[in-house]
GUTI-585666 format. One record per residue (C-alpha): residue number from 1; x negated, y, z negated. Coordinates in pm, 1 decimal. Each point is the difference from the previous one (the first is absolute). Example, Ala and Ser with C-alpha at 12.3 -4.5 7.8 and 13.67 -1.06 7.14 Angstrom:
2
<node resi="1" u="-1230.0" v="-450.0" w="-780.0"/>
<node resi="2" u="-137.0" v="344.0" w="66.0"/>
# end
This chain:
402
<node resi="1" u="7490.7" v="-3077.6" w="14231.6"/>
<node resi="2" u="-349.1" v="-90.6" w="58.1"/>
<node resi="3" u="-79.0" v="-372.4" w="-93.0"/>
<node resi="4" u="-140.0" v="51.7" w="-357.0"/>
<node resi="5" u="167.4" v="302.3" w="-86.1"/>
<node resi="6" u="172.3" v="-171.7" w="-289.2"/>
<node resi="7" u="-282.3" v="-77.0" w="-151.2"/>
<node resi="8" u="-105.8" v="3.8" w="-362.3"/>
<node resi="9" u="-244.9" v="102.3" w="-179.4"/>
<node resi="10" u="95.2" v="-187.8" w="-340.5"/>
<node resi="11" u="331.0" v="-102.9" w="-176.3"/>
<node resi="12" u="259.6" v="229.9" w="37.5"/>
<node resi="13" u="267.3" v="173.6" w="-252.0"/>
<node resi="14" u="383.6" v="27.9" w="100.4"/>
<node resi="15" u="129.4" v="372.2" w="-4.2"/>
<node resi="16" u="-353.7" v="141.1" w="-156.6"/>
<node resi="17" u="125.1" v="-211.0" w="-337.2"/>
<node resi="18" u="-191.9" v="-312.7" w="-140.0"/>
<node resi="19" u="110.6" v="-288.4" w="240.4"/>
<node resi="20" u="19.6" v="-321.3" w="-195.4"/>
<node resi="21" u="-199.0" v="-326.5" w="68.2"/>
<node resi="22" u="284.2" v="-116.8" w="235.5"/>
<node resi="23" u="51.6" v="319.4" w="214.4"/>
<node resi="24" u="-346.8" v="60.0" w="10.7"/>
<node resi="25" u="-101.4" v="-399.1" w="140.6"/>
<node resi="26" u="344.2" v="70.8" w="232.2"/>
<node resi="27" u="-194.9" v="337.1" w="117.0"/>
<node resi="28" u="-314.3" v="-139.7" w="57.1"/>
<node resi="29" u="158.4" v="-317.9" w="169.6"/>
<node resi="30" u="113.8" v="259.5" w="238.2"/>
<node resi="31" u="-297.1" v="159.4" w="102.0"/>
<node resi="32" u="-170.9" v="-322.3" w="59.0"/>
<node resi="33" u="262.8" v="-108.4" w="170.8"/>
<node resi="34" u="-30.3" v="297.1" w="235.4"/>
<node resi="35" u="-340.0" v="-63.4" w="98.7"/>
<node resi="36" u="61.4" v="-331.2" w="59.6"/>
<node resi="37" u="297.2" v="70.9" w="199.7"/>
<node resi="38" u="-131.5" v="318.7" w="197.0"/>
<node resi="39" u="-361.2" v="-169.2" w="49.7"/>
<node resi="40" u="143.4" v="-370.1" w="56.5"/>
<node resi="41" u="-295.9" v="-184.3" w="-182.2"/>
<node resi="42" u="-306.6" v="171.6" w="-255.6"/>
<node resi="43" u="-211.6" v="-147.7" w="-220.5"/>
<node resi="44" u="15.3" v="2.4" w="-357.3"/>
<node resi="45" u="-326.6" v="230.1" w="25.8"/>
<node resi="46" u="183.5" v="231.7" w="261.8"/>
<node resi="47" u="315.3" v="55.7" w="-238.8"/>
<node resi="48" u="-234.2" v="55.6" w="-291.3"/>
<node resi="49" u="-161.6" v="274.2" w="165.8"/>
<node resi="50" u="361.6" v="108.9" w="138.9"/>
<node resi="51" u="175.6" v="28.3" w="-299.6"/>
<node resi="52" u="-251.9" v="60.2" w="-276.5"/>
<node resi="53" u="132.4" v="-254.7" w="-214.3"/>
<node resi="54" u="-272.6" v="-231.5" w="-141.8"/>
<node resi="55" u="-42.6" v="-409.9" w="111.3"/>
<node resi="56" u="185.5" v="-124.3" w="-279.5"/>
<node resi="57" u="295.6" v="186.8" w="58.2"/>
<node resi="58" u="-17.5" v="-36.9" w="396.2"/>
<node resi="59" u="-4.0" v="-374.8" w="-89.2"/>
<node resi="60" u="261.1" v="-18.5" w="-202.6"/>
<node resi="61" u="203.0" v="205.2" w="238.4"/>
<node resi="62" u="-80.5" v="-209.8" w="290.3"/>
<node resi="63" u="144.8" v="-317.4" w="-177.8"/>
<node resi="64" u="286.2" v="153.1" w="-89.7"/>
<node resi="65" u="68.9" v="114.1" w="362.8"/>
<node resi="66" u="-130.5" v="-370.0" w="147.3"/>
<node resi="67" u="279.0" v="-192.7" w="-279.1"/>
<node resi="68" u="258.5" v="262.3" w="141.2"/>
<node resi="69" u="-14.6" v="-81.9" w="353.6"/>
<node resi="70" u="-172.4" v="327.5" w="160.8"/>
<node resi="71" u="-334.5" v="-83.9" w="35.8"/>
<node resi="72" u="-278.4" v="-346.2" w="68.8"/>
<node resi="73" u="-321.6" v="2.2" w="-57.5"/>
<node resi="74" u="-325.5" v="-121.6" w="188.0"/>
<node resi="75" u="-353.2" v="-35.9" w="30.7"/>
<node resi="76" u="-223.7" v="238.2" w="265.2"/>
<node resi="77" u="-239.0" v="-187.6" w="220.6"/>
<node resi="78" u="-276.3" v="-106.2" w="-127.1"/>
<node resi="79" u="-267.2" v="310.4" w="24.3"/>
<node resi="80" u="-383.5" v="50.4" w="-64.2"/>
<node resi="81" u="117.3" v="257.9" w="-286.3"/>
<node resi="82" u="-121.3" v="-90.0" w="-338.7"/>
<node resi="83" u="232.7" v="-42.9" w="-262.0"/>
<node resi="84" u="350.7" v="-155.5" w="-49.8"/>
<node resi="85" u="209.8" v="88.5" w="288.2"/>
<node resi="86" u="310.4" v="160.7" w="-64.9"/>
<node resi="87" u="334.8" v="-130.1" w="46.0"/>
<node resi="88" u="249.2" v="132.8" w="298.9"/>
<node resi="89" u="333.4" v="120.3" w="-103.8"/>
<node resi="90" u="242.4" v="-62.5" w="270.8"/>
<node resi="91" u="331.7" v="138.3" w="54.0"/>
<node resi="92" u="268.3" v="-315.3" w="-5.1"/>
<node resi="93" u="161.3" v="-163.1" w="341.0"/>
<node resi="94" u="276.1" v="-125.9" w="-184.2"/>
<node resi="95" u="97.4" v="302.6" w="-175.0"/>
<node resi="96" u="199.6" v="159.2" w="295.5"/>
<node resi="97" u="261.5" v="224.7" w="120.6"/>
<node resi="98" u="254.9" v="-20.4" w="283.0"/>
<node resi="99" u="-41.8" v="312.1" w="227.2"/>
<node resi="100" u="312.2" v="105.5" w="285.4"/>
<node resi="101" u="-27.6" v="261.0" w="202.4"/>
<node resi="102" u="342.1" v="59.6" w="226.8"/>
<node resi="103" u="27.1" v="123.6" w="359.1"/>
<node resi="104" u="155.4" v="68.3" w="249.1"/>
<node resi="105" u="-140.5" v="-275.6" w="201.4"/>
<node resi="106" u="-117.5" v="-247.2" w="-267.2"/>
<node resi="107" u="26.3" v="-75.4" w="-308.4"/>
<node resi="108" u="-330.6" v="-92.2" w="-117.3"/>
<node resi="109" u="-50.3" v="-222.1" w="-308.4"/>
<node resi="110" u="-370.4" v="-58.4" w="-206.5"/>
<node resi="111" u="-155.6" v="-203.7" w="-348.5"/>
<node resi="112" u="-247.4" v="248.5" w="-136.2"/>
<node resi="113" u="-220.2" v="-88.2" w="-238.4"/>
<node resi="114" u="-181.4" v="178.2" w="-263.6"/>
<node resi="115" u="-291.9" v="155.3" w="180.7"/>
<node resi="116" u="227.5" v="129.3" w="281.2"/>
<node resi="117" u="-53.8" v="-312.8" w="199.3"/>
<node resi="118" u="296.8" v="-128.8" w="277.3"/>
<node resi="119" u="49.7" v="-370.0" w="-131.7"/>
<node resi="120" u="288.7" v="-74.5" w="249.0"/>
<node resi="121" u="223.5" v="218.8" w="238.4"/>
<node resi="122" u="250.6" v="-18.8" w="235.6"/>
<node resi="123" u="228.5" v="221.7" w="230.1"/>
<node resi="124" u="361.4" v="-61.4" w="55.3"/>
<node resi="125" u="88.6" v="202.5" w="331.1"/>
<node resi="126" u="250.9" v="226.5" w="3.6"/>
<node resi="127" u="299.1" v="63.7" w="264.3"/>
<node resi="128" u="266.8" v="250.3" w="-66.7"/>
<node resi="129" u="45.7" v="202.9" w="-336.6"/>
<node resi="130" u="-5.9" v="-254.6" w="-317.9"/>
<node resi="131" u="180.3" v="170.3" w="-360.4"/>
<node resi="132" u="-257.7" v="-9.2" w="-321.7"/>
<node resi="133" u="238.1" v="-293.0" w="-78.8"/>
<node resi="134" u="-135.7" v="-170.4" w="318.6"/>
<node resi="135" u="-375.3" v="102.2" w="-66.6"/>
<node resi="136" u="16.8" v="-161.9" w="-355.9"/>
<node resi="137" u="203.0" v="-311.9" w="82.5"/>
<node resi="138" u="-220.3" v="-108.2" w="309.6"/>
<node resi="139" u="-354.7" v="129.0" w="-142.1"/>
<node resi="140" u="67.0" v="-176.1" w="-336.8"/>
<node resi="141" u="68.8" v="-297.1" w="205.9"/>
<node resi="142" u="-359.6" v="28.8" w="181.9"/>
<node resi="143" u="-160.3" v="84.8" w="-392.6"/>
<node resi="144" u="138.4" v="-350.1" w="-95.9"/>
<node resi="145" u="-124.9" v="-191.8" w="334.8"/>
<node resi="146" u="-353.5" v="173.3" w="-57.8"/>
<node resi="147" u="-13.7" v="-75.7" w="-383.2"/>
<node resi="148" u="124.2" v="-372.1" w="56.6"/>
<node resi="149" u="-252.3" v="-277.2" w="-122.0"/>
<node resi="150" u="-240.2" v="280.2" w="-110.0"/>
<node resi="151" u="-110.5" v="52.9" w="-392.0"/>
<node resi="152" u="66.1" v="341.9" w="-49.3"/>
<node resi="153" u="-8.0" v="247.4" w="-257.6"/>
<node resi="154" u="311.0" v="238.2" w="155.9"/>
<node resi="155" u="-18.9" v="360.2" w="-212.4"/>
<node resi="156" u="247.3" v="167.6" w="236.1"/>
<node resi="157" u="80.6" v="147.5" w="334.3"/>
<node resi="158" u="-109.1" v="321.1" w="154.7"/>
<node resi="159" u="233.7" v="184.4" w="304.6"/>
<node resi="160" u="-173.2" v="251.8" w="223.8"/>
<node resi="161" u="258.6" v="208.4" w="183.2"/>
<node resi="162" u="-7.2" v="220.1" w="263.2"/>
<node resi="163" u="205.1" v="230.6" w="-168.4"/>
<node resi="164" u="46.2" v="242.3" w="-292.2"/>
<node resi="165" u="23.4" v="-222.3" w="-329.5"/>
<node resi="166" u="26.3" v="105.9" w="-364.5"/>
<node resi="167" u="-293.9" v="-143.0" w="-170.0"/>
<node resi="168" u="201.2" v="-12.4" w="-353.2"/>
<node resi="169" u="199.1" v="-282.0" w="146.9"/>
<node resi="170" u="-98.1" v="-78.1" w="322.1"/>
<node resi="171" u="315.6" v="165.0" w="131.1"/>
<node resi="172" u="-4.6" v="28.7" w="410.3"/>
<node resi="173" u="158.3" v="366.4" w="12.8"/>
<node resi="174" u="-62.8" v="-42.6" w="371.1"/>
<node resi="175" u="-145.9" v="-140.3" w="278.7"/>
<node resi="176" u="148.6" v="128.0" w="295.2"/>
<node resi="177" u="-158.6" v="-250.5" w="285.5"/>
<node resi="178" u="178.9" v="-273.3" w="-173.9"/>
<node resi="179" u="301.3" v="120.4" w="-67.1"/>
<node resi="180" u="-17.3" v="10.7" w="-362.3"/>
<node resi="181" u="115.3" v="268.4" w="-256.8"/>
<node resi="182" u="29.0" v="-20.1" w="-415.1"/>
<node resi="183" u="-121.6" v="-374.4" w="5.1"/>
<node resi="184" u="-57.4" v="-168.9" w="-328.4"/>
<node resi="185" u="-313.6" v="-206.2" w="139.2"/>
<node resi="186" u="-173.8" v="-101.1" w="-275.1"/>
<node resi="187" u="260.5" v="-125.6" w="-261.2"/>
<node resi="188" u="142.8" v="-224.7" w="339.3"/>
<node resi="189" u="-331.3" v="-221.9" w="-10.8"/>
<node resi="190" u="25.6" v="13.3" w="-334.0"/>
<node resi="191" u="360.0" v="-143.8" w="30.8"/>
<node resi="192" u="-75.7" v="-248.5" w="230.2"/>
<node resi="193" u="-373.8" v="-106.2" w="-83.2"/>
<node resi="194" u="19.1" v="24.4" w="-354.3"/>
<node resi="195" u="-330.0" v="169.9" w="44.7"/>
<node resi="196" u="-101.3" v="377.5" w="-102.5"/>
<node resi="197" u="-8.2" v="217.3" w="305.1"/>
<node resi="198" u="-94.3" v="336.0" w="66.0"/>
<node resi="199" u="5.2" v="214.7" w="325.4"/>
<node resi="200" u="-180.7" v="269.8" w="122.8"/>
<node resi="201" u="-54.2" v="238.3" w="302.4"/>
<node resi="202" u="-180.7" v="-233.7" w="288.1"/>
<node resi="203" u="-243.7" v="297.8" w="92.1"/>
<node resi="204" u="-72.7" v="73.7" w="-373.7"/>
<node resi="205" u="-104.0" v="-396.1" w="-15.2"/>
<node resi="206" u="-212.1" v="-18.6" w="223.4"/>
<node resi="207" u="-206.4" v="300.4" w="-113.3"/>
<node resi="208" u="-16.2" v="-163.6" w="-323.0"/>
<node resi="209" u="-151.0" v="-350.1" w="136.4"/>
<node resi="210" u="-217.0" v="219.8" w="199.3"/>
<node resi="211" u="-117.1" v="176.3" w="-279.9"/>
<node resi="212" u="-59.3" v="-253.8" w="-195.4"/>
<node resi="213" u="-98.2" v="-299.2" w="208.6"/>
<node resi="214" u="-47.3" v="180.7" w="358.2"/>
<node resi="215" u="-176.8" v="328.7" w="187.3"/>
<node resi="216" u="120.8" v="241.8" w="-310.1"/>
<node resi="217" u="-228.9" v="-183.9" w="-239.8"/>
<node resi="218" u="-190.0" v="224.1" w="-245.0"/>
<node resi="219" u="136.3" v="285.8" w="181.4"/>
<node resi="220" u="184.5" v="221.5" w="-263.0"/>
<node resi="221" u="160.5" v="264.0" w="292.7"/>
<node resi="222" u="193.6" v="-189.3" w="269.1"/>
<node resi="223" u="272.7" v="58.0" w="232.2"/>
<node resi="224" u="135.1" v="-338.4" w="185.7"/>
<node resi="225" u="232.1" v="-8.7" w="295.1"/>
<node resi="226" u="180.8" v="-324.1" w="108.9"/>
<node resi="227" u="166.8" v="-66.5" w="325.3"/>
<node resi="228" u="280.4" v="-283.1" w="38.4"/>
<node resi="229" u="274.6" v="-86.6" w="193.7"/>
<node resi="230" u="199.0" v="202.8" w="-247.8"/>
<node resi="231" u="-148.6" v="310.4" w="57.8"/>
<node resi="232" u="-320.5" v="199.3" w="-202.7"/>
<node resi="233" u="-99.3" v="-2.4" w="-359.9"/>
<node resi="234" u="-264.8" v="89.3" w="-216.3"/>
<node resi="235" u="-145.1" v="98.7" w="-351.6"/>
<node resi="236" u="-230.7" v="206.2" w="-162.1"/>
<node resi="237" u="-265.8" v="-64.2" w="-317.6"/>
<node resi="238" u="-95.3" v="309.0" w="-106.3"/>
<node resi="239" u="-295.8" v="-11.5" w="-263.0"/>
<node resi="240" u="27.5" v="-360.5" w="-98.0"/>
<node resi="241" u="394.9" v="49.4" w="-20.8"/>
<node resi="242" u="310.7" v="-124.7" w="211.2"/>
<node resi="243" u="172.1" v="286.2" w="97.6"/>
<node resi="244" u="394.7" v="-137.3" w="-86.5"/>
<node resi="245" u="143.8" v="356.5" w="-8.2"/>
<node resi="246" u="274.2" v="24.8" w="-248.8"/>
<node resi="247" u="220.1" v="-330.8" w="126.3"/>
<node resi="248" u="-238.0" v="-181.1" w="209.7"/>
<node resi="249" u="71.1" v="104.5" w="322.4"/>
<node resi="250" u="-364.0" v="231.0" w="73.8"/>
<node resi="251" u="-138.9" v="-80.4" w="286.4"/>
<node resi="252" u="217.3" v="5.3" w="267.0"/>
<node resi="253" u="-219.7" v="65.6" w="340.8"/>
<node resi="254" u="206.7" v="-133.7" w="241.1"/>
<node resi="255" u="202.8" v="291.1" w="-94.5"/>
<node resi="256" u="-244.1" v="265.7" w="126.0"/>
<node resi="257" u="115.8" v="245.4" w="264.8"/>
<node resi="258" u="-228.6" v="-32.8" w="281.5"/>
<node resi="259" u="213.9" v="65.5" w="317.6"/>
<node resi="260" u="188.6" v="319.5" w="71.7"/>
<node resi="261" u="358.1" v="-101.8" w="125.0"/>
<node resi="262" u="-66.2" v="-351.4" w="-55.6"/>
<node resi="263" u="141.0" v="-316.4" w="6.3"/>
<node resi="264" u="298.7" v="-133.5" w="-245.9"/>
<node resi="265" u="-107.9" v="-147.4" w="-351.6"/>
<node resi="266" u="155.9" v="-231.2" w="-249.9"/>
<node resi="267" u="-27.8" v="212.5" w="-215.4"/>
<node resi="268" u="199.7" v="283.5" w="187.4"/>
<node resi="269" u="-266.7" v="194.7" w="68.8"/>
<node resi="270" u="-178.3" v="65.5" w="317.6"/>
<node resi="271" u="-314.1" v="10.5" w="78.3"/>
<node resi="272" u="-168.5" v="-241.7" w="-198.3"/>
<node resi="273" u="-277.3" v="-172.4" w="-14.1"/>
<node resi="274" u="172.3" v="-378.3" w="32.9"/>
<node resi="275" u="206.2" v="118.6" w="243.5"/>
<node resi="276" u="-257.7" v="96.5" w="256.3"/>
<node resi="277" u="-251.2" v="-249.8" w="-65.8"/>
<node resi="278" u="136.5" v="-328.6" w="-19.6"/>
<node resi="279" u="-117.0" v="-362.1" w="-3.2"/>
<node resi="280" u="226.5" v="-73.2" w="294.0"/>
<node resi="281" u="-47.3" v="249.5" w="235.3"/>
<node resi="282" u="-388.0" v="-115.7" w="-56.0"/>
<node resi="283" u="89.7" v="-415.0" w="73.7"/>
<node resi="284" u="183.3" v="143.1" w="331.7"/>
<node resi="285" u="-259.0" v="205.1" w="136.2"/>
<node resi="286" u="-236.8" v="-331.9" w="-32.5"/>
<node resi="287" u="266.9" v="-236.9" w="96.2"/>
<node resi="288" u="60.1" v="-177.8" w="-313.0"/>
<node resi="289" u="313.0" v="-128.7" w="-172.6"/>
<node resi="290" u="-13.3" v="24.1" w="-353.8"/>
<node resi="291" u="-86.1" v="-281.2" w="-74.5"/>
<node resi="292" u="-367.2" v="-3.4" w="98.6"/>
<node resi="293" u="-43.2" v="321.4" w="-217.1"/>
<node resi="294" u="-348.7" v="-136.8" w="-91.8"/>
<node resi="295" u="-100.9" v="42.0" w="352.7"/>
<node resi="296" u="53.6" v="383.5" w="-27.2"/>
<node resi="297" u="-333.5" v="66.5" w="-63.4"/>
<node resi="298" u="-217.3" v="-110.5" w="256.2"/>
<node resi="299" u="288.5" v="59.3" w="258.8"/>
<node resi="300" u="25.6" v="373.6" w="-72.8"/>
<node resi="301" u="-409.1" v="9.3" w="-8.5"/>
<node resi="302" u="-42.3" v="-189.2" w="322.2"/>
<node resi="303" u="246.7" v="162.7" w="213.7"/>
<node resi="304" u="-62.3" v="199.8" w="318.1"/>
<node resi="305" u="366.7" v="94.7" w="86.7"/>
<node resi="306" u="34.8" v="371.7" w="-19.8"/>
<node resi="307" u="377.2" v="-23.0" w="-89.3"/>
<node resi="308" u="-137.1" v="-172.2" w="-310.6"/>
<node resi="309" u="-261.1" v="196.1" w="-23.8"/>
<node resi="310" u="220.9" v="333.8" w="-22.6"/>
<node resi="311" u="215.0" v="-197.8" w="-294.8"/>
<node resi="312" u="-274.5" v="-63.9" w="-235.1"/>
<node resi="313" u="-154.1" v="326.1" w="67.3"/>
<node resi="314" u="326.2" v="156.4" w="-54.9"/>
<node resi="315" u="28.3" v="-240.0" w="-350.0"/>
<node resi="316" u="-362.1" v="128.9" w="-53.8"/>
<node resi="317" u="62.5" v="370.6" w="-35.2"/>
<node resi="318" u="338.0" v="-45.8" w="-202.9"/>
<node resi="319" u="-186.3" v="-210.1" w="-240.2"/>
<node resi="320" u="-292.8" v="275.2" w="0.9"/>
<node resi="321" u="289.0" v="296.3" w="-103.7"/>
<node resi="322" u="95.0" v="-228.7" w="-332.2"/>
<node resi="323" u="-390.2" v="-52.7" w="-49.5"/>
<node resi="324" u="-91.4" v="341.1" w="-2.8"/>
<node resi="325" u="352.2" v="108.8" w="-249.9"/>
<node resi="326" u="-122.5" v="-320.0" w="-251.6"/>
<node resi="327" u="-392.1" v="126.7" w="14.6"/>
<node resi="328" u="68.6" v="363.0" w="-48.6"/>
<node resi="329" u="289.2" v="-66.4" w="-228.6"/>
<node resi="330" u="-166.0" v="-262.8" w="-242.7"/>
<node resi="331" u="-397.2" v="13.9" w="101.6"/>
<node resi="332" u="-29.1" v="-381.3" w="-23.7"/>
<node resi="333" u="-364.2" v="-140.2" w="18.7"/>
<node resi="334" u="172.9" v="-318.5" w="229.6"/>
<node resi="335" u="272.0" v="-12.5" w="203.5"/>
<node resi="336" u="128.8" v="-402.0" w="73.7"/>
<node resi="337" u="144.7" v="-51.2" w="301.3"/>
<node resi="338" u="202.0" v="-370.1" w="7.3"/>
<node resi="339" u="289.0" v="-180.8" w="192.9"/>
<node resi="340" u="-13.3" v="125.2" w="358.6"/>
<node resi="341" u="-159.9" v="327.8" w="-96.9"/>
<node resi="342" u="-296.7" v="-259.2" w="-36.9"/>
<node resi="343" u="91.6" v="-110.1" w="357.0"/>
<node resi="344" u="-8.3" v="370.4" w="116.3"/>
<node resi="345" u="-292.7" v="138.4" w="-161.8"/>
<node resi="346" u="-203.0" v="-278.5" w="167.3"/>
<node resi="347" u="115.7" v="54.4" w="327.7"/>
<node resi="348" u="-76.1" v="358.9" w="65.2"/>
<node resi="349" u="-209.4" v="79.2" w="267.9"/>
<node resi="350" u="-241.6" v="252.3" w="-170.6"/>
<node resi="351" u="-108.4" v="25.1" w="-389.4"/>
<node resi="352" u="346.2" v="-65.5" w="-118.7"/>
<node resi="353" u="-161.8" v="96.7" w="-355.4"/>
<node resi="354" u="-114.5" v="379.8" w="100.6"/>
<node resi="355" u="339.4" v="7.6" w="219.0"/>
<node resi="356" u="203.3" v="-45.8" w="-318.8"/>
<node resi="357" u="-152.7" v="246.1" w="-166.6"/>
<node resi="358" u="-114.1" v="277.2" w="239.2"/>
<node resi="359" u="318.5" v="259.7" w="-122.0"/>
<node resi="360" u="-47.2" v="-87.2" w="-357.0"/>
<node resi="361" u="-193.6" v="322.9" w="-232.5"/>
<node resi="362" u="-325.1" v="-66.4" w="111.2"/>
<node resi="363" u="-93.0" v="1.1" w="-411.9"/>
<node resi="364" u="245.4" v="-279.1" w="-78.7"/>
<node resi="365" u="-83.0" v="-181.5" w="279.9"/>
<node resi="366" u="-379.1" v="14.8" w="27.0"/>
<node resi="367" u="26.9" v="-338.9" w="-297.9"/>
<node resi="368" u="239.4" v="-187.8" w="171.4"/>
<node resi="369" u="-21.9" v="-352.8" w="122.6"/>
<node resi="370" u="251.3" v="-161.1" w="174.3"/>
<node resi="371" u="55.2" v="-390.9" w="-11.8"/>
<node resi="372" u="173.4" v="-265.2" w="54.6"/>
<node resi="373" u="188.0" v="-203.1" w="-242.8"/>
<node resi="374" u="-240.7" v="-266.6" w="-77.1"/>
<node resi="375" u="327.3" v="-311.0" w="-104.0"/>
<node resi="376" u="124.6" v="2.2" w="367.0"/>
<node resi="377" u="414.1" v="-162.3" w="-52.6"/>
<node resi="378" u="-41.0" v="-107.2" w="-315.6"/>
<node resi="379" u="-50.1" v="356.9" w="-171.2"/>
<node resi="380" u="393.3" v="29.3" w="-60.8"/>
<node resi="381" u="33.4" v="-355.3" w="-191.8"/>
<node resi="382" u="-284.7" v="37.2" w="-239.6"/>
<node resi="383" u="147.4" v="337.9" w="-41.8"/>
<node resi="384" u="329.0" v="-149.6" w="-125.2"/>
<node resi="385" u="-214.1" v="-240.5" w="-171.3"/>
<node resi="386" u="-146.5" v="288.4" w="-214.6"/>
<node resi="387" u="334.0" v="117.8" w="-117.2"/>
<node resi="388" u="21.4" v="-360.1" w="-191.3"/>
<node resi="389" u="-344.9" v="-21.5" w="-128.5"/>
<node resi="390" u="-14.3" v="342.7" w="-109.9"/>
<node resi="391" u="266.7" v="-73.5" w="-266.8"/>
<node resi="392" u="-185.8" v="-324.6" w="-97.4"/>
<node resi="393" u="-352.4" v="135.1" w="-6.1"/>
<node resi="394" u="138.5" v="263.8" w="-222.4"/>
<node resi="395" u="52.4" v="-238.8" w="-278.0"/>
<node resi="396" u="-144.4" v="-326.1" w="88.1"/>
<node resi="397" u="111.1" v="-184.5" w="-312.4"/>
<node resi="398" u="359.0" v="148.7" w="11.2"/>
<node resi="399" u="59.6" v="-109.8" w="330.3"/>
<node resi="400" u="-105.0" v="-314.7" w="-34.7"/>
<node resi="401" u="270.9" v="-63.6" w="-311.6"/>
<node resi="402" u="269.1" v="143.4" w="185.0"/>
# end
C-alpha cells in the first residue's frame, strides 16, 4: 500500500504466459502511471530508476500517457548540475474524479485530480434524515454547479460511506446512522450522472488516501481509526496489503467492546467503541455546535474546565482499550489516528502516544508510533477519489477508450 509498491522492475507477462505487445505497453502504462499518480510528479530519470525500464521505453510511455490525458510535462529549474536536465512528469489537473462522502450532518462534495489533489469542494448541510435517492439527486446537482465552465476530463465518481458496502458493486448493505439498509448506491449515480461510480466503506477510504498520499506512506503495517459524526471506523494494511476480509467489511473499530454495561449501539450491540466516544459529546463539553467542528482541536487542547476535562479523559482511555486489542491483535508498525480521534489524541494532557499504548504486549508495542492523519478533512474525498482512479490507472489506455 506503500507509494511504489506497484512498481516494476521490467515489462510484465499476463497470467505467467507471454503477454503480447499490447498487454504488455497496457501493463507498463500502468505502473508508470502509478508512480506518477502515488508520487504526483517524477522525472523521467526518477521513473527510469523506478521501474527499470530503459529511456527509450520511459519516453515512449510518457507520450503515450501525455496524448491520453493523465499526465504534462515540464522543465526543473534551472540548476548548476551538468548535463541535460531531465524532464518532470506530472500527474494531470484535468484528469479528475468527483468524490462524495455522505453524513449525517453534511453532505460533502470534492473534484480530485490525479495526484490526490482537492480541485474544488463543497458541503451541502444536512437537516433531518435524506433517502440515497435524496443524497444522489441533490449531490449530483452540486457535481454539475462545481464542474460548470470548467474543462474537465470526468473518469467517474467515488462514494465513501459510513457504512458496510459491498465492494463488487458498491452495494450500501448498511449504514445505520443514516438510516439506510440494502441501498443500490453506486448504479444510482450511475443512473443519474451517466458517470461510473463506485462506493466504498468511508473508514476503509480514508486509510487508503492515507496510505498512499498521507501519514501511512511507505509504511507496509498500519492500523487507521477515523472518528465522524457517524460514529468510528478504521482499516488495517497488513504487509503492504488491504485487509478487505472476505466481503469488504474488515476493519470495523468502532465496533470494539471497550465498556462493560455500556451504552446502546447502532449496531445493537453495547458497549462499543462509537458509542462511548463520540464526536458530539466532545463539541458539548467545549461548547461547540457542529458546525465549527474544525475548532475541536485547539478547544479540547486549550481547555481548563474539569467537566471537559473528565470527557476527553474518559474518550482517552476508551480509545486506549481498542488501541491496545488492534496492536496486540495485528502488531502494526503505525497506528493513524484521523477525524476527531486526531482532535483527541492532541488534546491529552500527558504523552497521549505512551497513554495509548501503555496495556498493549510490551513486545508489540515497543515499535509503535502513533500519528496523526497527515490530509486533515479532505482524507475521506481523495479516498473516494481512489476508488475511480484505481480502475483507470489499472489500464490507462482502456479507460481512456471507454
Amino acid at each position: 500500500m506503500s507509494a511504489l509498491d506497484e512498481r516494476s522492475s521490467g515489462p510484465r507477462g499476463l497470467g505467467g504466459t507471454t503477454a503480447t505487445t499490447d498487454q504488455l505497453r497496457r501493463n507498463n502504462l500502468s505502473s508508470v502511471l502509478t508512480l506518477i499518480h502515488h508520487e504526483r510528479a517524477l522525472s523521467r530519470a526518477d521513473l527510469t530508476r523506478l521501474t527499470g525500464f530503459n529511456r527509450s521505453t520511459i519516453g515512449a510511455l510518457v507520450s503515450d500517457l501525455v496524448d491520453l490525458g493523465m499526465v504534462h510535462e515540464t522543465m526543473p529549474p534551472p540548476s548548476a548540475r551538468a548535463g541535460r536536465p531531465s524532464p518532470i512528469v506530472n500527474a494531470s489537473q484535468r484528469t479528475v474524479a468527483i468524490a462524495v462522502n455522505p453524513e449525517v450532518d453534511a453532505i460533502h462534495i470534492g473534484v480530485v485530480a490525479l495526484g490526490g489533489r482537492v480541485l474544488h469542494e463543497a458541503h451541502l448541510p444536512v437537516d433531518g434524515e435524506l433517502t440515497v435517492a435524496d443524497v444522489v439527486e441533490k449531490s449530483s446537482a452540486v457535481m454539475a454547479d462545481l464542474l460548470a465552465g470548467l474543462d474537465l476530463n470526468v473518469i467517474g465518481i467515488g462514494v465513501a460511506v459510513p457504512g458496510q458496502v459491498r465492494l463488487s458493486d458498491g452495494q450500501v448493505r448498511e449504514a445505520t446512522h443514516l438510516g439506510w439498509t440494502e441501498e443500490p448506491m453506486a448504479a444510482l449515480y450511475t443512473e443519474v450522472t451517466g458517470y461510473p461510480a463506485w462506493a466504498a466503506n468511508a473508514a476503509i477510504l480514508g486509510m487508503r488516501a492515507e496510505s498512499v498520499f498521507g501519514a501511512g506512506k511507505g509504511i507496509d503495517d498500519l492500523v487507521y481509526f477515523i472518528g465522524g459524526a457517524s460514529g468510528i471506523g478504521g482499516g488495517v494494511v497488513s504487509g503492504g496489503q488491504w485487509m478487505a476480509g472476505a466481503a469488504g467489511y474488515a476493519g470495523e473499530f468502532g465496533h470494539t467492546f471497550v465498556q462493560s454495561s455500556g451504552r446502546a449501539c447502532h449496531c445493537g450491540a453495547h458497549g462499543c467503541l462509537e458509542a462511548e466516544v463520540t464526536q458530539q459529546e466532545l463539541l458539548d463539553a467545549v461548547g461547540l455546535a457542529p458546525s465549527e467542528i474544525g475548532r475541536l482541536p485547539e478547544a479540547m487542547a486549550a481547555t481548563t474546565d474539569p467537566a471537559a476535562r473528565q470527557v476527553i479523559d474518559r474518550s482517552l482511555e476508551l480509545l486506549a482499550i481498542a488501541v491496545r486489542n488492534a496492536v496486540n491483535i495485528l502488531n502494526p508498525g503505525v497506528v493513524v489516528l484521523g477525524g476527531f480521534l486526531e482532535a483527541l489524541y492532541r488534546a491529552g494532557s500527558h504523552d497521549t502516544s505512551a497513554h495509548l499504548l501503555d496495556e498493549a504486549i510490551r513486545s508489540a508495542r515497543e515499535s509503535v508510533r502513533i500519528l496523526p492523519a497527515d490530509l486533515g478533512p479532505e482524507q475521506l474525498l481523495i479516498g473516494a477519489a481512489e476508488l475511480v482512479f484505481t480502475n483507470m490507472i489499472a489500464d490507462p489506455a482502456g479507460a481512456a477508450t471507454n
